[in-house]
C-alpha positions in Angstrom: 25.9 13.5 3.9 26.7 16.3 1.9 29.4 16.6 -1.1 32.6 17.0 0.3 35.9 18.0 -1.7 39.5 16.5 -0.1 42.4 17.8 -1.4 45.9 18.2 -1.1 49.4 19.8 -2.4 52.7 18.8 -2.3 55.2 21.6 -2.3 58.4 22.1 -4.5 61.1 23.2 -3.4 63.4 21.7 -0.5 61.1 20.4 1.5 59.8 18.0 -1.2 63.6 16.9 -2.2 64.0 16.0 1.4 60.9 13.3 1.2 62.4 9.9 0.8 61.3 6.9 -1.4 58.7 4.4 0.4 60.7 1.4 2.1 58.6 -2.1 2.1 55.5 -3.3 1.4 54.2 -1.4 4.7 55.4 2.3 3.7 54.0 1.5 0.4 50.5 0.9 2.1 50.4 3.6 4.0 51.6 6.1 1.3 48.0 4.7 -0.6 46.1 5.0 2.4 47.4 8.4 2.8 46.4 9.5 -0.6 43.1 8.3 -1.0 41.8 11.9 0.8 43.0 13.1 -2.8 40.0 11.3 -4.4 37.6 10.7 -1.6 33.8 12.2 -2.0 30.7 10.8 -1.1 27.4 12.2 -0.6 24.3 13.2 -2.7 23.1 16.3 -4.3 19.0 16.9 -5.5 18.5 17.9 -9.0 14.2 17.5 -8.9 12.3 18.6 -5.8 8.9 16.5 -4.9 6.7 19.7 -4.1 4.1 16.7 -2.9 6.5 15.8 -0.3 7.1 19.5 0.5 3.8 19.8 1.2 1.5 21.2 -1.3 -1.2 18.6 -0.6 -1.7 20.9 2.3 -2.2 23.9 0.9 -4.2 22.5 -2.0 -7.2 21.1 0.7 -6.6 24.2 3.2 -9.7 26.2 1.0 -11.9 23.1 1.7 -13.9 23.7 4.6 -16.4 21.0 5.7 -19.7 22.0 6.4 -19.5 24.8 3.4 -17.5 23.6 0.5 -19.3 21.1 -1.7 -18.4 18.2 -4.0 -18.6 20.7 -6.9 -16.6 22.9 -5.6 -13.9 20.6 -4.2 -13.8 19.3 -8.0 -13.1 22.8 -9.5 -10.1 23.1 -6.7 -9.0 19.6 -7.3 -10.2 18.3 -10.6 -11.4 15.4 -12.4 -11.0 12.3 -9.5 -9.2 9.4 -10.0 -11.7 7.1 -8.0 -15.4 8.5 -7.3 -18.5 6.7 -6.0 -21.8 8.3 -5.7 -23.7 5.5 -3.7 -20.5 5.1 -1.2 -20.2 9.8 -1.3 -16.9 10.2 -1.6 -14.1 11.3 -4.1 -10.3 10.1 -4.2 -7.9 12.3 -6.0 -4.2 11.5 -7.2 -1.0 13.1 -8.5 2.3 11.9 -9.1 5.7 13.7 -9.4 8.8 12.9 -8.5 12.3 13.2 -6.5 15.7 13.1 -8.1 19.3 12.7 -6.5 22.5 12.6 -7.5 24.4 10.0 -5.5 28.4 10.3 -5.6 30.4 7.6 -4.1 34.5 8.1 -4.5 34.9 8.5 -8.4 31.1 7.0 -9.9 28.0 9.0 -10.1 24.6 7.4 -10.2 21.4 8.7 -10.4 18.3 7.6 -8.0 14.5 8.8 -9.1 11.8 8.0 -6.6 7.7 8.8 -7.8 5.8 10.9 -5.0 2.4 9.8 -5.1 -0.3 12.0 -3.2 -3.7 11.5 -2.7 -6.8 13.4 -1.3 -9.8 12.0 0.1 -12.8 13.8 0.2 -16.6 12.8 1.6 -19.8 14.2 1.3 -23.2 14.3 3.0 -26.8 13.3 0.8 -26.6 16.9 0.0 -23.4 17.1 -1.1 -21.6 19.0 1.4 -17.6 17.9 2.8 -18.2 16.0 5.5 -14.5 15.0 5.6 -10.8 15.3 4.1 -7.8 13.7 4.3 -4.8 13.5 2.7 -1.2 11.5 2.4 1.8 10.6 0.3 3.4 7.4 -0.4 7.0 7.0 -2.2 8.1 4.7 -4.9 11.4 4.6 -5.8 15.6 3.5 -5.1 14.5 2.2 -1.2 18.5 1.7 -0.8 18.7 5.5 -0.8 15.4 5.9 1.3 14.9 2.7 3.3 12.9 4.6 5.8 9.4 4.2 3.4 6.3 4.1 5.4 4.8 0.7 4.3 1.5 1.8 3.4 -0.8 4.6 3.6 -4.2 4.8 5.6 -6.9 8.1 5.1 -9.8 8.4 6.8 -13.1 10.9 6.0 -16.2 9.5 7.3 -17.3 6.2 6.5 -14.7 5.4 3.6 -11.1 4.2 4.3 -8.2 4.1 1.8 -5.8 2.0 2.1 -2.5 1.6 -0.5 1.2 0.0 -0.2 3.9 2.5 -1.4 4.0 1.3 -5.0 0.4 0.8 -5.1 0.6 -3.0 -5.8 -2.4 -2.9 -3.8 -5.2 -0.5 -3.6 -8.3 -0.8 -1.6 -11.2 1.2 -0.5 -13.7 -0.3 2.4 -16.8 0.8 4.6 -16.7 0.3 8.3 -18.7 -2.9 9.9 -21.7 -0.5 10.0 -22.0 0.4 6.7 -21.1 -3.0 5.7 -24.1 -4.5 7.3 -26.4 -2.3 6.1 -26.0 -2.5 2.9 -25.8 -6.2 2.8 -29.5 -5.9 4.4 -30.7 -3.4 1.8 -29.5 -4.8 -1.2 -29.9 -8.7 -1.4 -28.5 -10.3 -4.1 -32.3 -10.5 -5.7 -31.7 -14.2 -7.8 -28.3 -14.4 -7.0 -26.7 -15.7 -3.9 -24.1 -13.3 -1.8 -20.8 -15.0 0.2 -19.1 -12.6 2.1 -15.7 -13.6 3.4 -13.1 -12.4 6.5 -10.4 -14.2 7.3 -8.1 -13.9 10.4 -4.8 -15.5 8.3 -1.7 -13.2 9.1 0.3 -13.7 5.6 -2.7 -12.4 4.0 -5.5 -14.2 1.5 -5.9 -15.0 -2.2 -8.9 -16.4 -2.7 -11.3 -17.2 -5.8 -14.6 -17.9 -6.7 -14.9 -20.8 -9.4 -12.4 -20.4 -12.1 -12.4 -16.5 -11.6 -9.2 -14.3 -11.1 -8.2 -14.3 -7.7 -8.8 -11.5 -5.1 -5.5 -11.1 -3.2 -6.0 -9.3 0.1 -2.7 -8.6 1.8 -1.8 -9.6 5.5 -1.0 -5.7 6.7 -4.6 -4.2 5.1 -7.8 -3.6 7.4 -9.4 -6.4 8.2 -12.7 -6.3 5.7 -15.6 -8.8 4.4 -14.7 -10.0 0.7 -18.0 -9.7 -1.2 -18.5 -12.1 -3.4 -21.9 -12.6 -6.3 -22.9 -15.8 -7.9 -25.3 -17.8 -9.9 -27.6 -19.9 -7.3 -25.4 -23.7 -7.0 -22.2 -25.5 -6.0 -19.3 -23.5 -6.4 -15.5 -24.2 -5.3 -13.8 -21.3 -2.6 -10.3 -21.8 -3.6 -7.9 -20.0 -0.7 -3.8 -19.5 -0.9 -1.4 -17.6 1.1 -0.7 -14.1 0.1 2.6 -14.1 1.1 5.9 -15.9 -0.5 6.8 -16.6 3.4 4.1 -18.8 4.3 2.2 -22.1 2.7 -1.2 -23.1 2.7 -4.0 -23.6 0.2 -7.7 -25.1 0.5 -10.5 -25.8 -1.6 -14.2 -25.8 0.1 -17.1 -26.2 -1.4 -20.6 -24.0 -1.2 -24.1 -24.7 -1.8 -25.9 -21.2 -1.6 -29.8 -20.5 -3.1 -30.9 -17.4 -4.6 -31.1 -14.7 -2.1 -29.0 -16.2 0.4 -26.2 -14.8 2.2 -23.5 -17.2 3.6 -20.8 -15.7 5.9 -17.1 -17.5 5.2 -14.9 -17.3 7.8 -11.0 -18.5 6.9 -9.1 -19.1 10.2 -5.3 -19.9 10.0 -3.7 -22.1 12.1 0.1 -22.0 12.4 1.8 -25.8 11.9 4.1 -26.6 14.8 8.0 -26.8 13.6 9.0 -30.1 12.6 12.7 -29.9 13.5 13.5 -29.1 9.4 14.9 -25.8 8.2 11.7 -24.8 6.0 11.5 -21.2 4.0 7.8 -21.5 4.7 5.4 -20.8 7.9 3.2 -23.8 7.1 -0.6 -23.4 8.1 -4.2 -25.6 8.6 -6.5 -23.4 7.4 -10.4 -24.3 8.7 -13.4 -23.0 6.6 -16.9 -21.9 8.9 -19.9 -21.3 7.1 -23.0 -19.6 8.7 -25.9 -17.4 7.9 -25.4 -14.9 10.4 -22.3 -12.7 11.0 -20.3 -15.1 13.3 -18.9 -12.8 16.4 -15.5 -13.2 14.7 -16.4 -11.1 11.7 -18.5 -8.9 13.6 -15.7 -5.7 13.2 -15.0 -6.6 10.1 -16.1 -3.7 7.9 -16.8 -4.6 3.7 -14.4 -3.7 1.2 -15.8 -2.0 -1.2 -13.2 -1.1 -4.2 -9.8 -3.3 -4.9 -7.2 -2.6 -7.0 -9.1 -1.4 -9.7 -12.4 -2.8 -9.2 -15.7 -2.5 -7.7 -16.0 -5.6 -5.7 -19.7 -4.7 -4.6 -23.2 -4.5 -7.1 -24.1 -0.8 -7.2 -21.0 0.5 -6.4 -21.7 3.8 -8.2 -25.5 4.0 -8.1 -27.4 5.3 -4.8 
């Protein structure tokens, strides 16, 4: 609410000798209550205005026209991109500014920042024409001033999706089921073996191949095939909950042979309740192999790009 100013005076003169001295505890309470106008202010005031939120990513795509602008062109409006794939034809551009406030409660001050991020999405035909934009903003920030944050941000153009959570602790890029296939069927993993993995667990997936760094897939993101490369062999699937809310973990175990692709699919099965007060959703999870897409996967599309890497061979090569 805005900054509002209580005040009040209290006049000399006869009608102020005529005031009389608070009797009890109960006058004396109500004489306090009756000041506190005197002091009272609440509200907040902006001293930084986001011009992301106020809608410049608008006017910054409005002289991109699909069918005529080109990549080249688009690059010269927008600049250098901060994620760019030639085999997968698209660009993905990002700024950050910010949003400053004054908060004033009674007599203390205190003063809230939240980062503005806003990103652009822009794909391209073989030629290298727009075939697509899109564009968004996510916040970062004091959520106690702004609890109303969106909880993550979804573009579209063409066959690429962009996905990110409001502080961008998780940032993915993926190819619809389409796509997916086909590229899976055009480039084998020639003396390697391919697993591609889907998984229908609703606190999310962190998963890892061998000793590797765990890929960590959250519950709310499009449901995508997790691509994964390896020497011909035995290897260990390791699988853990994504979320702090829920508990399971498995181990399986894959043979795969040079040239093979083996489709992993994760299915979570919730634990009935026990009686106990637990802080936990337990889960069974069950592992399926096959060499064919099973029909449970078969809209799953293939993600592409995760928080800062390529998770597919080629990524940037057509």
């Amino acid at each position: 609410m805005p900054v509002q100013e209580h005040g009040g005076v209290l006049k000399s003169g006869r009608s102020a000798s005529r005031l009389r001295k608070p009797r009890g505890p109960v006058t004396r309470i109500a004489a306090v209550l009756a000041a506190l106008p005197l002091f009272a202010g609440c509200g907040t005031t902006q001293v930084r205005q986001s011009a992301l939120a106020g809608g410049s990513l608008e006017k910054q795509t409005a002289p991109i026209v699909v069918g005529q602008s080109n990549r080249a062109s688009v690059r010269v409006l927008l600049g250098k991109p901060w994620i760019e794939s030639e085999y997968w034809r698209f660009d993905l551009f990002r700024w950050t500014d910010q949003i400053a406030e004054l908060l004033i409660v009674l007599i203390p001050t205190m003063y809230s920042s939240e980062d503005v991020h806003g990103y652009v999405l822009v794909s391209y035909d073989d030629s290298g024409a727009v075939t697509a934009v899109d564009y968004g903003i996510t916040r970062e920030g004091d959520w106690m001033l702004n609890p109303n944050y969106a909880g993550a941000l979804q573009l579209h153009a063409r066959d690429v999706t962009f996905w990110a959570t409001r502080s961008e602790e998780s940032v993915q890029i993926a190819v619809p089921a389409t796509q997916g296939d086909d590229y899976v069927r055009q480039h084998a993993a020639t003396g390697r073996c391919r697993l591609l993995l889907g998984s229908s667990a609703d606190c999310g997936l962190k998963t890892a191949l061998d000793r590797a760094d765990p890929i960590e897939v959250p519950a709310a993101s499009p449901s995508s095939l997790i691509a994964f490369d390896a020497e011909p062999g035995v290897h260990d699937l390791k699988f853990a909950s994504a979320s702090a809310f829920c508990s399971y973990e498995a181990v399986s175990h894959v043979d795969c042979q040079a040239g093979e692709t083996r489709y992993v699919t994760v299915t979570a099965t919730p634990v009935p309740p026990d009686g106990h007060l637990h802080l936990q959703n337990k889960y069974l999870l069950d592992v399926e192999m096959s060499t064919d897409k099973p029909e449970a996967l078969g809209s799953y599309g293939l993600l592409i790009y995760l928080n800062g890497r390529w998770l597919v061979p080629d990524g940037l090569q057509r």
